[in-house]
C-alpha positions in Angstrom: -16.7 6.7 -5.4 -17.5 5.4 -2.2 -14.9 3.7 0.6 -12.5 0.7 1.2 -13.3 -2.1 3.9 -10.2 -4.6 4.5 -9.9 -7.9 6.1 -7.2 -10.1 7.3 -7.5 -13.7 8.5 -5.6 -13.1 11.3 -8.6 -11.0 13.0 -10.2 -14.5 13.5 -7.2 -16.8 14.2 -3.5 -16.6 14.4 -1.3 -17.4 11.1 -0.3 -20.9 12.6 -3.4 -22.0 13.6 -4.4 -22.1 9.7 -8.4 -22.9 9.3 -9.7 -23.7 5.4 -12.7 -21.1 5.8 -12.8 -17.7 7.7 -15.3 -14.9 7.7 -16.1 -12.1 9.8 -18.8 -10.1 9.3 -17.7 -6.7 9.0 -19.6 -3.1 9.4 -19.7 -1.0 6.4 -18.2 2.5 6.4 -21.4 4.1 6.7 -25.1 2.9 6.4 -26.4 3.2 3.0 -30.2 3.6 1.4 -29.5 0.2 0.3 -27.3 -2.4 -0.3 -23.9 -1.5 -1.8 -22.0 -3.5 -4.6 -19.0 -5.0 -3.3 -16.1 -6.0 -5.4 -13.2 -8.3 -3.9 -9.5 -8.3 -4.6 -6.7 -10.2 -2.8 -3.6 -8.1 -1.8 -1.8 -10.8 0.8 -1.2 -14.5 1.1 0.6 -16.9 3.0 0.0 -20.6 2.2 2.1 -23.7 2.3 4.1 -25.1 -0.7 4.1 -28.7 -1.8 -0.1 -28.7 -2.3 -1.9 -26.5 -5.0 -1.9 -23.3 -4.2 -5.8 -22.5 -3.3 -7.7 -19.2 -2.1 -10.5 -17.9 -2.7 -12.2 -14.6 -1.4 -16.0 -13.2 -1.5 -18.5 -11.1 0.1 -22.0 -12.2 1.0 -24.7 -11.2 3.1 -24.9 -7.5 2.1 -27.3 -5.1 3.3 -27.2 -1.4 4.0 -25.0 -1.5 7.5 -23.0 -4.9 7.1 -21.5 -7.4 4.9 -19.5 -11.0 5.9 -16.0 -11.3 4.5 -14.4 -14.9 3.8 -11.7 -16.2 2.3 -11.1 -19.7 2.2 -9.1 -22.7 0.8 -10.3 -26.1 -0.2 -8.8 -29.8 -1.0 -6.2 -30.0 1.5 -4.3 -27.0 1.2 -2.9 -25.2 4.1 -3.8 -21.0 4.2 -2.1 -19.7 7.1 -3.1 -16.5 6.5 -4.7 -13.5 3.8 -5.9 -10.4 3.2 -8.2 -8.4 0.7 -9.6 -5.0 0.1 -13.3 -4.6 -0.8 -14.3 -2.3 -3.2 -17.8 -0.3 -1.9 -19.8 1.4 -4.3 -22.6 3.4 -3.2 -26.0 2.4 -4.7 -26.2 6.0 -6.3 -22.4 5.3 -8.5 -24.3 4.2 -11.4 -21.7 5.5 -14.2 -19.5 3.1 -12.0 -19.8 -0.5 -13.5 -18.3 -3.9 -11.8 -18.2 -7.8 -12.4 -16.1 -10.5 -12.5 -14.7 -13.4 -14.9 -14.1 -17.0 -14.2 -12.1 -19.3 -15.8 -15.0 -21.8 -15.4 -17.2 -20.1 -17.3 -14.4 -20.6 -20.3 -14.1 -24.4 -19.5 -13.8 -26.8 -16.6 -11.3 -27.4 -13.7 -9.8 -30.0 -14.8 -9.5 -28.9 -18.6 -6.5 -26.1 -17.4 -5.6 -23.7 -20.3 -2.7 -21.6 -20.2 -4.5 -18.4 -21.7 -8.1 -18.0 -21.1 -10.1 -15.1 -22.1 -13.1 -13.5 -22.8 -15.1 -10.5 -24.1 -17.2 -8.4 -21.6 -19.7 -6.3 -22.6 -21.2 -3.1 -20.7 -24.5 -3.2 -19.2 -24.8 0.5 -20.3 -22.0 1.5 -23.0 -20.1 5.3 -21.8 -19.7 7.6 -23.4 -15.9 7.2 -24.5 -13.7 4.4 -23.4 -13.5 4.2 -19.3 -10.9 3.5 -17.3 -11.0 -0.5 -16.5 -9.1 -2.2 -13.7 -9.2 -6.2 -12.9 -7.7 -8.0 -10.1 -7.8 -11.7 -8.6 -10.0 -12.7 -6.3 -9.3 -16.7 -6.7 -7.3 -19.4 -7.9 -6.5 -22.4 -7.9 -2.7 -23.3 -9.2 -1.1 -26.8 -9.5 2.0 -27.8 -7.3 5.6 -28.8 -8.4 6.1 -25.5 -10.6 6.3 -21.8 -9.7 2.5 -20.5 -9.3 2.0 -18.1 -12.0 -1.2 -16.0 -12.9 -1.9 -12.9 -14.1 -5.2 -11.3 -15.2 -5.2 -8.0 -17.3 -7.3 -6.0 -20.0 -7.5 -5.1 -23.7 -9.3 -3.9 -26.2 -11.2 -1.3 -23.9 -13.7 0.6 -25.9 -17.1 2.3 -24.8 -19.1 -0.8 -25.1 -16.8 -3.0 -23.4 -13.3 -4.5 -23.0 -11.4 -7.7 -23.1 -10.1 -9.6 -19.6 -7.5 -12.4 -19.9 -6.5 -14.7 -17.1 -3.1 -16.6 -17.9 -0.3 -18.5 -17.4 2.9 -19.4 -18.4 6.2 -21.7 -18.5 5.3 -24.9 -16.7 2.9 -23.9 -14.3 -0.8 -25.5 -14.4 -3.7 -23.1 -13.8 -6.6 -25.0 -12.8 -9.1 -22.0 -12.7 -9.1 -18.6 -11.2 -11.4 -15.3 -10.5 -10.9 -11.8 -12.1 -12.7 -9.2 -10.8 -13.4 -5.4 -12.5 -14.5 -2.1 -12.5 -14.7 0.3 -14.6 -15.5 3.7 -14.4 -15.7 7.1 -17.2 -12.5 8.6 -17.8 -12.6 12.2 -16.7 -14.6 11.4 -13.7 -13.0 13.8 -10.8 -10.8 12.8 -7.8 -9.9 9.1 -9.4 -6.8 7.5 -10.2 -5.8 4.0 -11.1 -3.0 2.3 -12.9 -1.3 -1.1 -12.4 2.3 -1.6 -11.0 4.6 -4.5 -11.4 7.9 -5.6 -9.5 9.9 -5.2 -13.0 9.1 -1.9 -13.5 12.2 -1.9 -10.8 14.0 -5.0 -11.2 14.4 -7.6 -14.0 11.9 -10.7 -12.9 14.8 -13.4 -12.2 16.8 -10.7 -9.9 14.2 -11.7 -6.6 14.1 -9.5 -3.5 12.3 -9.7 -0.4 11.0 -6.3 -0.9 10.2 -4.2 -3.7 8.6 -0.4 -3.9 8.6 2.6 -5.6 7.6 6.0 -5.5 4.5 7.5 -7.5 2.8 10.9 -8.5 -0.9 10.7 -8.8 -0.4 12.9 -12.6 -3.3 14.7 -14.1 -4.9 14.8 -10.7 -5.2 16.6 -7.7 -6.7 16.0 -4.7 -7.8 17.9 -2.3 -7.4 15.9 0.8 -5.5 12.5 1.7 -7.4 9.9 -0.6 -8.3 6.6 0.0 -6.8 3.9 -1.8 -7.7 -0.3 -2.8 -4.7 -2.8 -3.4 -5.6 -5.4 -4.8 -2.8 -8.2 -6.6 -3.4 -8.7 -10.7 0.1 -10.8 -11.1 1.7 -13.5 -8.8 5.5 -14.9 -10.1 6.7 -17.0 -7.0 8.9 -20.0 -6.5 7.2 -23.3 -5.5 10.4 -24.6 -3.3 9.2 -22.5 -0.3 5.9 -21.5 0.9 4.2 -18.6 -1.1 4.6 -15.1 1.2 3.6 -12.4 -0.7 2.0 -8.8 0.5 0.8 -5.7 -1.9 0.1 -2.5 -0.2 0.1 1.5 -0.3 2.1 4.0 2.3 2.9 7.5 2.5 -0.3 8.7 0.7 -0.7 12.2 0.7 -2.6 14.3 -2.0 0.4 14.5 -4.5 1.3 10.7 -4.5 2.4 7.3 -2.6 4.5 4.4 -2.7 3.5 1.2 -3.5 4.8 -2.1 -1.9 5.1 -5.7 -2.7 7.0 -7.8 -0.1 7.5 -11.0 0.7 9.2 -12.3 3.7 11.3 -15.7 5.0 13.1 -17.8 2.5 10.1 -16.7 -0.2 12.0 -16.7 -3.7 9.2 -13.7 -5.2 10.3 -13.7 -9.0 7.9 -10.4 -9.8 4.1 -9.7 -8.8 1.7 -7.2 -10.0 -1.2 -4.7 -8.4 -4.1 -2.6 -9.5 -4.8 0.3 -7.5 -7.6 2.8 -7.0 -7.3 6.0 -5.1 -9.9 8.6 -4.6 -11.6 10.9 -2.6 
């Protein structure tokens, strides 16, 4: 694999002075032969109810020493603050494939389905079915209902897999951002999976904060990992503003918990991460 880079809007202004676009260009982990790929996932957000709920996050301006983080909002919507993890990939990781899947390129804004998805294919097929994870990166979610979206895989073969980006109930999902990777299943000193708030706690039970305890099974590593957060599922009320944070603690080379917190008057129903950990 190759490292994490994070980035939080609140290293270029405080949560309540809330700006629609911030970036920060950022110094990779290490210089690299050439530019890395860069893959995006949000793990925090909080942003002001009674609007659509905006965000969207990106890299750009990648070479081999630097890259500029943003995340931004749009159309009057008020961020006061975020966070993401960025995925680096070393130039050399080629058995390590990434991308990402809009909405937009199913239909337009304005034409909101409730189930969107669509059939990826593999620049170079693997050898047996990898391991795929997919995460937001964006989206744009209509006001007066709980904001609901949730992006997840199927039909993962060797050639490629299946990524849905949904919905549900009442709320409106304008358009939103998956991103992926996916890498061979036996590679050494990787491990993913996906976590959700009811895997603890039935979804209309909320609680401020939520964790849980797990075993990285099957392998071993050999020093402390490294591990991306990155949110696949958001379930939260739209009376209050939407507070929600996914992250990792107590990582050693056996296993770590998982977090997903909100703070406030925040009524979080359930949420959902993908997580990648490796040495």
């Amino acid at each position: 694999m190759s490292a994490v880079s994070s980035f939080n809007t609140q290293e270029v202004h405080l949560w309540n002075n809330p700006q629609e676009q911030t970036s920060k260009t950022l110094n990779l982990p290490q210089t690299y032969v050439a530019p890395p790929r860069c893959v995006v996932g949000l793990n925090s957000l909080d942003m002001q109810s009674g609007t659509n709920i905006r965000v969207r996050a990106y890299d750009d301006g990648v070479d081999s020493q630097r890259y500029t983080a943003h995340i931004d909002t749009w159309a009057g919507t008020t961020l006061y603050s975020a966070s993401i993890d960025t995925l680096v990939l070393k130039p050399g990781n080629l058995d390590i494939l990434s991308g990402q899947f809009s909405t937009e390129e199913d239909h337009p804004w304005n034409q909101p389905k409730v189930a969107t998805s669509r059939r990826i294919n593999f620049e170079r097929p693997f050898v047996t079915p990898p391991k795929v994870l997919c995460f937001l990166k964006q989206f744009d979610t209509g006001s007066g209902s709980s904001t609901r979206v949730r992006t997840y895989t199927s039909d993962i073969d060797a050639k490629g897999f299946t990524i849905h980006i949904d919905t549900w109930a009442d709320s409106i999902l304008y358009s939103a951002t998956s991103s992926w990777v996916a890498y061979p299943e036996d590679k050494d000193y990787i491990f993913s999976g996906t976590a959700n708030i009811m895997d603890i706690r039935p979804w209309q039970d909320p609680q401020p904060q939520n964790h849980k305890d797990i075993s990285f099974q099957g392998t071993q590593f050999f020093k402390k990992p490294t591990v991306f957060v990155a949110l696949n599922s958001i379930d939260i009320s739209a009376e209050t503003n939407l507070r929600i944070r996914a992250y990792c603690d107590n990582v050693t080379t056996g296993g770590m918990t998982w977090h997903m917190d909100s703070w406030a008057d925040t009524k979080l129903w359930s949420a959902g991460m993908s997580y990648l950990v490796f040495c």
